[in-house]
N, C-alpha and C positions, 0 to 999 in steps of 0.2 A: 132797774133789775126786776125780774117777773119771781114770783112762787110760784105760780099757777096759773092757768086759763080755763076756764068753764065754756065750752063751745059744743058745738056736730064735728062729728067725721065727716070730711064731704068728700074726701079722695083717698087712696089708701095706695103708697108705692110701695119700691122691694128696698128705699131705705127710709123713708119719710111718710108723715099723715099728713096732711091739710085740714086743720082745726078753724073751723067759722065761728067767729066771736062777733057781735054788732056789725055783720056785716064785712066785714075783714078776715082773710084767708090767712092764718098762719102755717109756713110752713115749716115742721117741726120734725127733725131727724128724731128716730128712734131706734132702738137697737132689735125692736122685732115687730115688725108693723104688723104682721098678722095678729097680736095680742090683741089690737084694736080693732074694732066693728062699723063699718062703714054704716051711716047714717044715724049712730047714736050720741047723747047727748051724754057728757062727762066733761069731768076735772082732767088734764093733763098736767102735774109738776113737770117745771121746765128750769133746764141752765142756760142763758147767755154767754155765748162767747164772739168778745170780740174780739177781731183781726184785723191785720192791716186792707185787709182785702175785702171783710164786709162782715155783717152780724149774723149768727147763726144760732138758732133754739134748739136744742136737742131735751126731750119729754120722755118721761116716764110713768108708770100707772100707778107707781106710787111714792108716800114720801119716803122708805127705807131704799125703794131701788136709787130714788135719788144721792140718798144718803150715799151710800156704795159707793155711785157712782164720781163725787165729789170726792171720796177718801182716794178711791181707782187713780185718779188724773192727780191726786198730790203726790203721786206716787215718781220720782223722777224717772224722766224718760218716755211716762205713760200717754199719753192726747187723750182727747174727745174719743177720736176712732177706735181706739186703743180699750177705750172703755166701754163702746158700746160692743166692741168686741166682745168683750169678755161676756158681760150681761147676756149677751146673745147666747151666748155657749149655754144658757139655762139652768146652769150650776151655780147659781146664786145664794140659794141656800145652803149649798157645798164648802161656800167662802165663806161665809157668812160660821158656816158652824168648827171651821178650822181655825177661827181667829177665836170662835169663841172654846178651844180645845188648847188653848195656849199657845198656838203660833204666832208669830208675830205677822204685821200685816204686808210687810215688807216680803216675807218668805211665802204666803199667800199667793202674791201677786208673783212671784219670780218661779213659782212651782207651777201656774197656772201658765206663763210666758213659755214658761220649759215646753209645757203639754203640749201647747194649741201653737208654736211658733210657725208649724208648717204651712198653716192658714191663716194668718194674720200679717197684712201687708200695708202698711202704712207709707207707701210713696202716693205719686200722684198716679190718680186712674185711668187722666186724660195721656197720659206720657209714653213713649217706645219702651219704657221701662216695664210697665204692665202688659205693654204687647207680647213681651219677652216672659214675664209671669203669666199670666194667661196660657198661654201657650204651654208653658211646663207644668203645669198645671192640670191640662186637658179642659179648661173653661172655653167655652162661645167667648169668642170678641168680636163684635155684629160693629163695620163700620157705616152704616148706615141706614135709616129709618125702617126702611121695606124690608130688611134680610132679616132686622133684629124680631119685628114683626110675626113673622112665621114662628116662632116662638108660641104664638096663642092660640096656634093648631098642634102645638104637642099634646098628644094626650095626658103624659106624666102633669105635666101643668095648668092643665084643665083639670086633673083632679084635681091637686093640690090647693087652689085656688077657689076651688069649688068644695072641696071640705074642710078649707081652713074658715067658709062665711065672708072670704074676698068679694071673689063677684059666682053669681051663677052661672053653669053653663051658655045658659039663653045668652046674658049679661057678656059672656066674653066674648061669643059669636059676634054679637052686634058691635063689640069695641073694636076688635079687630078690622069691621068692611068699614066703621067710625071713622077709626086712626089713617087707614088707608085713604078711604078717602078725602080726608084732611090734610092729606102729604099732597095727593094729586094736586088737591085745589092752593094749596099753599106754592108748592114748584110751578104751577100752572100760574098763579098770578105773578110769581118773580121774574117768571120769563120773560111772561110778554112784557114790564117794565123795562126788564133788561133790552130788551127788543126795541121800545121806543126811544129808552135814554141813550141806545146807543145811535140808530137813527137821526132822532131829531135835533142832539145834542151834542155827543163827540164826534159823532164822522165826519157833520159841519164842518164842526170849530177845527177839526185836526186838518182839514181839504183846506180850508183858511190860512193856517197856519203854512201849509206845504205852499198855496200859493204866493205866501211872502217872501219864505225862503227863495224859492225859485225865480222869484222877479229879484233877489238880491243875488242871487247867482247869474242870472244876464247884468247886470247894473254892475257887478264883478270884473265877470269877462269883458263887457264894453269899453270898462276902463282899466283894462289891461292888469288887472290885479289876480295873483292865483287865485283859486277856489272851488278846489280840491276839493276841502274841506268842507265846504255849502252845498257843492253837488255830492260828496257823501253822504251829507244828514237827508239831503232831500229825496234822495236814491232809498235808501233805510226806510223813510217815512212813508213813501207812496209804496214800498214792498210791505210794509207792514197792512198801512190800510186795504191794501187788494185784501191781504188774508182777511183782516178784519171783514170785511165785505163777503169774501167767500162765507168764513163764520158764521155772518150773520144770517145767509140764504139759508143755510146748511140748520140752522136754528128753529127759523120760520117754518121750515118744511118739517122738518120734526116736531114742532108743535103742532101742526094740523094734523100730520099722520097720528100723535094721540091724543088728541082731542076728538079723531075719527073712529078710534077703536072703540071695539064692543067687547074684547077681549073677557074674560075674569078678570074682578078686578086688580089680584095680585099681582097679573101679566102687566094689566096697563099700567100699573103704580112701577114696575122695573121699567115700563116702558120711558115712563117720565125721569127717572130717575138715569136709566143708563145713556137715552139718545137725546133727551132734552134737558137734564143739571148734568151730564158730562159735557155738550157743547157749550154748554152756560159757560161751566170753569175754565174752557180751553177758549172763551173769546175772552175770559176775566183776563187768562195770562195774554192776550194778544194789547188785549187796551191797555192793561194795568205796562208794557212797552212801550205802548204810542205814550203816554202820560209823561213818560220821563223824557221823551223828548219835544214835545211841546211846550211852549213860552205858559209861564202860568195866566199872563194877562188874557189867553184866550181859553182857557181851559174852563169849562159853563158849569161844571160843576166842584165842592170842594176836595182838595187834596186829603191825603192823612193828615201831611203837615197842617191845611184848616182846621181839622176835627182837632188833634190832637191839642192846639198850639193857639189855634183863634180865637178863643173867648176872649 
């Protein structure tokens, strides 16, 4: 269990800091990251909480807001999120001075619930659930990297950012052509693996496969046995691989076309992302097919069942 951590800000998100201690990045949920200063040297009080799913820090600036915050989550019903909620709402001292006005901390907490319930969402963020909040809502739900991105050309959050001591103007400009160009080169090198591996390694081994079937489909027929059933899987198999094939041309050529733009670079980052990671996912659904009906003994690379189940 931590009290505290003496480090730098080295990062600063919209819900977490990045606190460097000896070398080591923590990273530490807060309930208003902008209270912290990016490149300064400070104490952060912290809570541990663990779950079944993994360990999480969430830090405060000081020890009363801690304090709060451990009464906040005793509170049934209440979480972590629950609590950094409230903190955030910046009425701390509000709370703070109703308990000390003779409320009790229970009615506190259920008067503040009442208040802020219309903003306060405690399911999962990654889920159709939030799609649906979101949405009623009037919030952005940016499904991916480049759309969310344009974000750092809003003006409203260019100030923001810029007179909270986030980052400078100068500072966001350059993150933004940064992040972009880190997506490019990130999609750009998955590709071309996926390009190889599927080349060098399943179209093989599945052409392999299809020609065992097939030689067990004459070996069938020869000897007068039905097999219906062998020239459907192997009909299935060689319709799938053509696609796969087609896929794969149709991949190739879209990676050169952006790898050949001169575009802005926003154009050429949708570019990577709509014609070269959407053929990506529509060859993932063509293989992740061929997979299930291939023999495992020929299949070069591992299954889920491997990953999941092979140690």
């Amino acid at each position: 269990m931590y009290s505290y951590i003496k480090g730098t800000i080295v990062d600063i998100q919209s819900d977490h800091i990045v606190l460097e201690n000896n070398g080591i990045g923590y990273l530490v949920y807060v309930s208003n990251p902008y209270a912290f200063s990016k490149g300064k040297e400070m104490i952060v009080y912290v809570y541990q909480q663990v779950k079944e799913d993994g360990i999480l820090l969430y830090g405060f600036n000081t020890k009363e807001e801690k304090e709060l915050f451990l009464k906040l989550i005793s509170v049934k019903g209440i979480g972590c999120k629950s609590a950094c909620t409230m903190l955030a709402s910046g009425d701390v001292d509000g709370i703070c001075e109703a308990i000390e006005g003779g409320k009790s901390f229970e009615e506190v907490v259920k008067e503040f619930i009442s208040e802020h319930k219309r903003i306060i969402f405690n399911g999962d963020g990654y889920s159709a659930e939030w799609e649906e909040e979101a949405k009623r809502r009037g919030l952005p739900n940016h499904k991916n990297t480049v759309d969310a991105l344009k974000c750092l050309k809003d003006p409203k959050y260019i100030d923001m950012l810029d007179r909270q001591g986030v980052y400078t103007k100068v500072e966001i400009a350059s993150r933004y052509e940064i992040l972009l160009d880190n997506y490019i080169k990130t999609i750009q090198v998955e590709a071309l693996t996926a390009v190889k591996m599927v080349k060098t390694q399943i179209y093989p081994a599945a052409c392999d496969y299809l020609a065992k079937v097939s030689s067990e489909v004459v070996a069938a027929k020869e000897a007068g046995i039905p097999a219906a059933f062998l020239t459907d899987d192997a009909t299935k198999l060689a319709n799938l691989l053509q696609e796969a094939k087609d896929k794969l041309t149709t991949l190739e050529n879209n990676i050169a076309k952006a790898q050949a733009s001169d575009a802005e670079i926003f154009e050429t980052a949708t570019m990577w992302k709509d014609e070269v990671f959407g053929m990506m996912q529509s060859l993932r659904e063509t293989v992740d097919t061929i997979e299930e009906l291939v023999d495992d003994s020929y299949w070069p690379i591992p299954t889920y069942v491997d990953l999941l189940f092979g140690i």
